[in-house]
C-alpha positions as CSV (number, residue, x, y, z in Angstrom):
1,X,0.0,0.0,0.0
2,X,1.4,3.2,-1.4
3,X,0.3,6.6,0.2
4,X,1.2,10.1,-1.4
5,X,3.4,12.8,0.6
6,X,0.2,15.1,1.3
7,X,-1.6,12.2,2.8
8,X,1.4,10.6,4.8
9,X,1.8,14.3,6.3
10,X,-2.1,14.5,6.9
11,X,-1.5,11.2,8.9
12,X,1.0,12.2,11.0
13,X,-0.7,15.7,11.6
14,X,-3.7,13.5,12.5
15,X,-1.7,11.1,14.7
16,X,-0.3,14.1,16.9
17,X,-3.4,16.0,16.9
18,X,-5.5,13.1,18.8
19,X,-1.9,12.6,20.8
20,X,-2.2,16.3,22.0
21,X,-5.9,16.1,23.2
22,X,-5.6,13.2,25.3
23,X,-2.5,14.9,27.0
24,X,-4.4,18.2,27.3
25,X,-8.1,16.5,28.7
26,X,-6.4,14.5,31.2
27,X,-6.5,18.0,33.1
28,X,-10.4,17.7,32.9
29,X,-10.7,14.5,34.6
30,X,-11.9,14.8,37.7
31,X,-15.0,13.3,40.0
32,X,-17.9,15.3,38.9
33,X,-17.6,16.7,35.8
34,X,-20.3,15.8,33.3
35,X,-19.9,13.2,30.7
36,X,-21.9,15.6,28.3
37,X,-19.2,18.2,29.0
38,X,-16.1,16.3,28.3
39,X,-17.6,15.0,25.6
40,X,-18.0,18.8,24.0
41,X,-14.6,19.4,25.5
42,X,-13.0,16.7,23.8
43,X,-14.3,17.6,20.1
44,X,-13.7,21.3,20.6
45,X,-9.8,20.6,21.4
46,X,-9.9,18.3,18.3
47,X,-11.3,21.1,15.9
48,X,-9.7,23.6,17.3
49,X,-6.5,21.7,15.6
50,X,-7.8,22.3,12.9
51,X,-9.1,18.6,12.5
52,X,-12.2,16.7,12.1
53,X,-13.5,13.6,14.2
54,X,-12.5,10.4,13.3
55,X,-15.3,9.1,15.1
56,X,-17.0,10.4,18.3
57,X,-15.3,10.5,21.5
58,X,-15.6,7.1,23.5
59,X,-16.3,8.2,27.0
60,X,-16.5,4.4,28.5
61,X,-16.8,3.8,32.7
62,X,-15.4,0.6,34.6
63,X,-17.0,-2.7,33.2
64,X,-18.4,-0.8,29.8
65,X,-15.1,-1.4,27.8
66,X,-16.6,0.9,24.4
67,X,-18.9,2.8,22.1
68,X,-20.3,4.5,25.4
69,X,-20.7,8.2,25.3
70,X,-22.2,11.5,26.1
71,X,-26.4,11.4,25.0
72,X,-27.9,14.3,24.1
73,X,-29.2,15.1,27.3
74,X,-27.0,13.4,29.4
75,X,-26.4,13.4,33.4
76,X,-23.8,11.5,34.2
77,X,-20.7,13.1,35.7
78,X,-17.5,11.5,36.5
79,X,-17.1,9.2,39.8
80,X,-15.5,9.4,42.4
81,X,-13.8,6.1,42.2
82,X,-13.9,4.8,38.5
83,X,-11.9,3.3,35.5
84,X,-12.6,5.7,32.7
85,X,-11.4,4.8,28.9
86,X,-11.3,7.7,26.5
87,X,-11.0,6.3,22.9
88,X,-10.6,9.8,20.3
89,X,-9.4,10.0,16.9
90,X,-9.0,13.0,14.3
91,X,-9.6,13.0,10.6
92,X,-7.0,15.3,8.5
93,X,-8.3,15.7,4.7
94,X,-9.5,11.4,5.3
95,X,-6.6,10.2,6.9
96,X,-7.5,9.1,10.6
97,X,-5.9,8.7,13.7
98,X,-7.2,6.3,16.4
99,X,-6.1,6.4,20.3
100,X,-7.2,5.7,24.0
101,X,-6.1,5.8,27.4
102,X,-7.2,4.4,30.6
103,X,-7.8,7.3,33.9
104,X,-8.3,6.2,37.6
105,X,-10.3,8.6,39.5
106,X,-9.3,7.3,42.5
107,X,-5.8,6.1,41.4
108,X,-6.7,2.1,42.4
109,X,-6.7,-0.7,39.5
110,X,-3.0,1.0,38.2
111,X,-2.2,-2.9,37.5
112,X,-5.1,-3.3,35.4
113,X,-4.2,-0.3,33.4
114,X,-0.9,-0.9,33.1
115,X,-1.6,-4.5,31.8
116,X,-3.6,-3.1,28.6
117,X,-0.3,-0.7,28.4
118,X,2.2,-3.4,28.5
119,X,0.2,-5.4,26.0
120,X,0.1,-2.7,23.6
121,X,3.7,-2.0,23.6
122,X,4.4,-5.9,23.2
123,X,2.0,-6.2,20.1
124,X,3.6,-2.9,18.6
125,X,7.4,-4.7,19.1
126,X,6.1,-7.6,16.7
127,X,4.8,-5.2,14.1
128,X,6.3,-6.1,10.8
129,X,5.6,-7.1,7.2
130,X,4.8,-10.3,6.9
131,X,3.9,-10.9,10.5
132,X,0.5,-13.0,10.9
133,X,-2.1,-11.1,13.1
134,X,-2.6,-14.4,15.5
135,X,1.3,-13.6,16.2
136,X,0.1,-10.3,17.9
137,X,-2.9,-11.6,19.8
138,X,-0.3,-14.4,21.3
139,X,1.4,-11.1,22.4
140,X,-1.4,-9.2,23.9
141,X,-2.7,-12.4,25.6
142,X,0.6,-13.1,26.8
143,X,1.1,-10.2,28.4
144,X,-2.4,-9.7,30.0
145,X,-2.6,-13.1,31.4
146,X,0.9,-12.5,33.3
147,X,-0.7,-9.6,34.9
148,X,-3.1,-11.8,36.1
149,X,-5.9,-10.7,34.1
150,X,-7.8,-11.6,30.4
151,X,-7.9,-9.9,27.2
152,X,-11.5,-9.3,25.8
153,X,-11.2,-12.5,23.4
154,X,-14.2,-10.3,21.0
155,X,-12.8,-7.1,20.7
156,X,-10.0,-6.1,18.0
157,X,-7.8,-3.7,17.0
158,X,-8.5,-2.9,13.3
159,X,-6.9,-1.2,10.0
160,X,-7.5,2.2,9.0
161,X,-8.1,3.5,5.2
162,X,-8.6,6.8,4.1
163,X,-11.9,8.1,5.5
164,X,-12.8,4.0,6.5
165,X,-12.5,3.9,10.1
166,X,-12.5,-0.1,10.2
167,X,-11.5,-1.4,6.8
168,X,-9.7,-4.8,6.1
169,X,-7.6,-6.6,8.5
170,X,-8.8,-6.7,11.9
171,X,-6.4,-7.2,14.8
172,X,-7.2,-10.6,17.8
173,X,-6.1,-9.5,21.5
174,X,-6.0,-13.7,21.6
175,X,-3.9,-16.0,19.9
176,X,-6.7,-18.2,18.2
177,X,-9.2,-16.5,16.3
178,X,-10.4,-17.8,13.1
179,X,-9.5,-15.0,11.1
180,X,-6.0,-14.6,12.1
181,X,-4.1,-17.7,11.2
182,X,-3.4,-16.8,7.9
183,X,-3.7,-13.3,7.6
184,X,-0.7,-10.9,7.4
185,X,0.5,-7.7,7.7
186,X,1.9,-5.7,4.9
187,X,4.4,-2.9,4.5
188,X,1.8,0.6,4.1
189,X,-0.9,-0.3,6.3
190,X,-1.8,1.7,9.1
191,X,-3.6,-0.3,12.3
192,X,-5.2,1.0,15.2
193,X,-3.7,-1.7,18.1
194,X,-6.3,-1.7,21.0
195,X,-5.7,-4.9,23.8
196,X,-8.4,-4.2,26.6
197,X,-7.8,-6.1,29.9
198,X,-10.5,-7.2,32.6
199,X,-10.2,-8.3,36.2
200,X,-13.8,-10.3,35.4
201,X,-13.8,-13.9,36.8
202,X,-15.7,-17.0,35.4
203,X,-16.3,-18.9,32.5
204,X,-18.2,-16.1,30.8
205,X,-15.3,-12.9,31.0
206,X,-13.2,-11.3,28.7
207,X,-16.1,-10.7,26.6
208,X,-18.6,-8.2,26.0
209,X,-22.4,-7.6,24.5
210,X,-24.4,-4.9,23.5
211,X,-26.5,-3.4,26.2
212,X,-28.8,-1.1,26.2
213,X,-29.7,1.6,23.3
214,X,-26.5,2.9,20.6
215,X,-25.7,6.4,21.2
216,X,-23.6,6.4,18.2
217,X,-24.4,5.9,14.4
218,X,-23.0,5.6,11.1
219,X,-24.7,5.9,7.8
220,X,-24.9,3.0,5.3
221,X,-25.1,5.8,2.4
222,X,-29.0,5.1,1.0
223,X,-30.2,7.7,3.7
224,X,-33.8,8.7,2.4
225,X,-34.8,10.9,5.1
226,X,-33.8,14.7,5.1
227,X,-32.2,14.3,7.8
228,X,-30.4,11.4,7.4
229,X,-28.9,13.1,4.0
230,X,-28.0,15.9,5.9
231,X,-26.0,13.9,8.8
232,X,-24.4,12.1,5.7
233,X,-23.3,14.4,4.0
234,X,-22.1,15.9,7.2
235,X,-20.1,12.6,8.5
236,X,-20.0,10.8,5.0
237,X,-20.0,6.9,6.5
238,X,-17.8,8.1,9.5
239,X,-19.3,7.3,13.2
240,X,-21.2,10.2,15.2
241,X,-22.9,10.5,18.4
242,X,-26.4,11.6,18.8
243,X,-25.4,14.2,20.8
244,X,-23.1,15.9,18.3
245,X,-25.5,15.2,15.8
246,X,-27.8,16.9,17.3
247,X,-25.8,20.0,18.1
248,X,-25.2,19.8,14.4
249,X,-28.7,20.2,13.3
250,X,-29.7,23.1,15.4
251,X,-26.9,24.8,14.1
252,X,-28.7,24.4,10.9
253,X,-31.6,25.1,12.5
254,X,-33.3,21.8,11.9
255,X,-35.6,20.9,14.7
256,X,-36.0,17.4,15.0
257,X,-37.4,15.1,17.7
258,X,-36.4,11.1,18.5
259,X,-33.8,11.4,16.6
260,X,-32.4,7.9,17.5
261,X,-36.0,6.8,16.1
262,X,-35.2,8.4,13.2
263,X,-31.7,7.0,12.3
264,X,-33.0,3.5,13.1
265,X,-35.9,4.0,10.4
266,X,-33.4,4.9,8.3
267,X,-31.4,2.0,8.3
268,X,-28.2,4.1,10.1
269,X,-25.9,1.4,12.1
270,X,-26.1,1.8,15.5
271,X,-23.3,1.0,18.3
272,X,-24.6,-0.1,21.2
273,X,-22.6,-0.1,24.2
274,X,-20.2,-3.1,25.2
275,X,-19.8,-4.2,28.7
276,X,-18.1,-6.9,30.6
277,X,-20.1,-9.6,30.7
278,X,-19.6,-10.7,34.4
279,X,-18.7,-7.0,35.5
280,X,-15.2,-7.2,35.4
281,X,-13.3,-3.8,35.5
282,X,-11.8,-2.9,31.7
283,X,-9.0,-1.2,30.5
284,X,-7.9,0.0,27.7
285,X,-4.7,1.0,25.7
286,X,-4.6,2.0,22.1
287,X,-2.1,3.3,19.4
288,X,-2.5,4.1,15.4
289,X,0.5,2.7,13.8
290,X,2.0,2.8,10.0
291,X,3.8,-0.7,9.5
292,X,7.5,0.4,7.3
293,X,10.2,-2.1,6.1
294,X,11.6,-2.5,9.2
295,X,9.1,-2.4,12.0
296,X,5.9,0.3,13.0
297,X,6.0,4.0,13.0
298,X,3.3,4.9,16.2
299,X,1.2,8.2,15.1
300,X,0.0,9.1,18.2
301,X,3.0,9.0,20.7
C-alpha cells in the first residue's frame, strides 16, 4: 500500500493531533464533571487543531469497555472512584488517527491499566511485514494473562483507510481466532492496536455484549430521510454520536425530535454499548500505527 506525501503528512498531523488532546483532557478528569461536558470538551480541542472527528469521543466507565458516550441530554458526571477509557481520533483531509487511554479517579486498578499498556507495547514490538495477526494476539494475551488478568477475546484492533474507520484486516487480542491464522501484515498499512484487559472472573469474561440503546451511528449511504442526507453528508460513513448530531442540526436550525428513532428507520448502524459480561473492571490502551520495512512508526506517541 502506497500513500502520497500530502496524505502521509495529513496522517502524522492527525496522529499528533489526537496525541495532543488526550494529553491536554487529562486536566479535565476529575470526580464530577459531566460526561456531556467532556464530551464537548473533547471535540472542541480536536477542531480547534484544525481537524475533524474520526469518530466520536468514546467516554467508557469501569466494566463498559466501548462505544459509550455523552447522550444528548446526558447526566452523568464522573465518579469518584472509576476506570474511565477515552477512545478519540481526528480526521485530517481522510486520513484518521485512532487512540485511548485508561484514567483512575481514584488512582486504584494501576495494575489493570498498566496491563492493557504493557500489551500494547508488546503487540507494537512484533509489528512487521509479513507478521500473521494471531502472532500479535499471542502477544497481547501473553502479556495480560501474566498480569493476572484476560484480554477481551471479541474485541479487535483494526486497519484504518482513508476516511474507513474499520476497513480490512482486523487485529485478535487472543492467539486463536479464526480469522488470524493466515492473515498478514503488509508494508503501508496503518492499524489501530487496542488490547483491553479485565479483572472479570468465570467462564463467561473477557467478553462483552451490546447493552442497552446505541448512542452512536453511522450511515450505510442510501439515507432517504432529510435528515439522514444531511447527517451524511455531514459525516460521510464516519461514526457520530447523537449528541453531536444533534448539536449539528440546530446549528442548521433543523428541529428534529427522537432522533435515535429516526436514524434506526433509516437503516443508520447503530453501536450499542459493550460491557463486561460478568462485570469485570476494563482497560484499555490504544495506538494508530504505519507498519514500514523494518518495524511500526506509532502516530499518536
Amino acid at each position: 500500500m502506497i500513500w502520497s506525501r500530502e496524505e502521509l503528512h495529513d496522517l502524522q498531523l492527525a496522529g499528533k493531533i489526537a496525541k495532543l488532546t488526550l494529553d491536554q483532557i487529562e486536566a479535565y478528569i476529575k470526580p464530577g464533571i459531566s460526561i456531556g461536558a467532556l464530551h464537548d470538551t473533547l471535540i472542541k480541542l480536536i477542531q480547534k487543531r484544525g481537524a475533524d472527528l474520526a469518530f466520536p469521543p468514546n467516554i467508557s466507565l469501569d466494566n463498559c469497555a466501548a462505544h459509550d458516550t455523552a447522550n444528548i441530554d446526558d447526566k452523568r458526571v464522573i465518579p469518584k472512584r472509576g476506570l474511565l477509557k477515552i477512545d478519540i481520533g481526528a480526521n485530517v483531509n481522510g486520513m484518521l488517527s485512532d487512540t485511548a487511554r485508561t484514567f483512575s479517579t481514584d488512582g486504584k486498578n494501576v495494575r489493570l491499566i498498566k496491563a492493557s499498556q504493557e500489551a500494547l507495547d508488546k503487540a507494537i514490538e512484533t509489528l512487521k511485514p509479513g507478521i500473521r495477526v494471531c502472532d500479535i494476539g499471542s502477544a497481547v494475551q501473553e502479556t495480560i494473562e501474566r498480569f493476572g488478568y484476560k484480554p477481551i477475546a471479541n474485541l479487535t484492533g483494526h486497519q484504518l483507510e482513508k476516511a474507513r474507520l474499520h476497513a480490512g484486516v482486523s487485529i485478535p487480542s487472543v492467539k486463536a481466532m479464526p480469522f488470524s491464522k493466515r492473515t498478514k501484515i503488509q508494508e503501508g498499512m496503518i492499524l489501530a492496536i487496542e488490547p483491553f484487559a479485565t479483572n472479570g472472573k468465570g467462564p463467561n469474561s473477557g467478553y462483552v455484549d451490546n447493552v442497552g440503546e446505541p448512542l452512536i451511528f453511522s450511515s450505510n449511504g442510501k439515507s432517504r430521510t432529510e435528515v439522514g442526507k444531511i447527517l451524511t453528508q455531514r459525516f460521510e460513513l464516519l461514526p457520530f454520536s447523537l449528541r453531536y448530531a444533534s448539536q449539528y442540526l440546530i446549528e442548521q436550525e433543523i428541529k428534529v425530535v427522537n432522533l435515535s428513532q429516526i436514524l434506526t428507520q433509516d437503516h443508520f448502524h447503530g453501536y450499542p454499548p459493550l460491557l463486561e459480561k460478568t462485570g469485570g473492571l476494563v482497560s484499555q490502551a490504544e495506538h494508530s500505527v504505519l507498519i514500514t520495512k523494518s518495524g511500526a512508526k506509532i502516530l499518536t506517541e
